[in-house]
N, C-alpha and C positions, 0 to 999 in steps of 0.2 A: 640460452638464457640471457637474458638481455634486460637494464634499468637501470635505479640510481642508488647511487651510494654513499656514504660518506668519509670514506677512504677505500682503498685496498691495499691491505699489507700484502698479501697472498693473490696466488688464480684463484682461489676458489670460490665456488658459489656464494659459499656460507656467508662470504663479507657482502652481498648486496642486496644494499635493504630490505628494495623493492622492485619484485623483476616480474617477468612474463617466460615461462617455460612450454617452449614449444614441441613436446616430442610426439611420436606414435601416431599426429593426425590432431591430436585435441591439444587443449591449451590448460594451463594452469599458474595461479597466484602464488608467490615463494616472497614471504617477509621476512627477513634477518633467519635467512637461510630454509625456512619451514614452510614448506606448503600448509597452504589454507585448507586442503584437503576437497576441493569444488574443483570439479572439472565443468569449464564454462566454456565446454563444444569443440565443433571440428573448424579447422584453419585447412586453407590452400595457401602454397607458396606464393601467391600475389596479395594473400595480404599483410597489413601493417599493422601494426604494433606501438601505442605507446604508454608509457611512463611519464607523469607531469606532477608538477607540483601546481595548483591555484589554490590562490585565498589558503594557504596554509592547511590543505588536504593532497593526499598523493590519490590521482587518479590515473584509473584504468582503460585505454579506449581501442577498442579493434576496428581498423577501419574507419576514423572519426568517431565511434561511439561508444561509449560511456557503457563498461561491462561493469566495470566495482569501482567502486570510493572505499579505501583503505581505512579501519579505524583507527589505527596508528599514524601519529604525527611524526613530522618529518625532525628532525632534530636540524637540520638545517638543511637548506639546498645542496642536492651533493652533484656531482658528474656523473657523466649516463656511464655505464660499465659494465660489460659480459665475461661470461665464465662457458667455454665449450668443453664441454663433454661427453 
């Protein structure tokens, strides 16, 4: 799990905001700790991953491309931060 956060007190997942969870082959969305519940497909180990903030929405992109735009507003720009487990 991998994204941005606005602190971490702890490893744990629960403190990042907005991440990307890779396991089992498919991917999924985790906002202040909680999956979205949408499984948005299968990932190969070559690809990428990110987390961004623009114009004050947190977006989602695999590969370059734009899987979700977050409804949740960012409470401010945080640093990128992972949680393995």
């Amino acid at each position: 799990m991998a994204g941005l956060s606005k602190g971490d007190l702890t490893p744990s997942y629960g403190e990042i905001d907005f991440a990307v969870y890779c396991a089992g082959g498919t991917f999924l969305v985790y906002e202040n700790g909680a999956s979205d519940g949408v499984n948005y497909g299968s990932y190969y180990s070559s690809d990428t991953f990110r987390v961004e903030v623009v114009s004050g929405a947190v977006r989602y992109l695999k590969n370059g491309a734009l899987f979700y735009t977050s409804t949740v507003a960012p409470t401010r720009g945080g640093p990128a931060s992972c949680s393995r487990h």
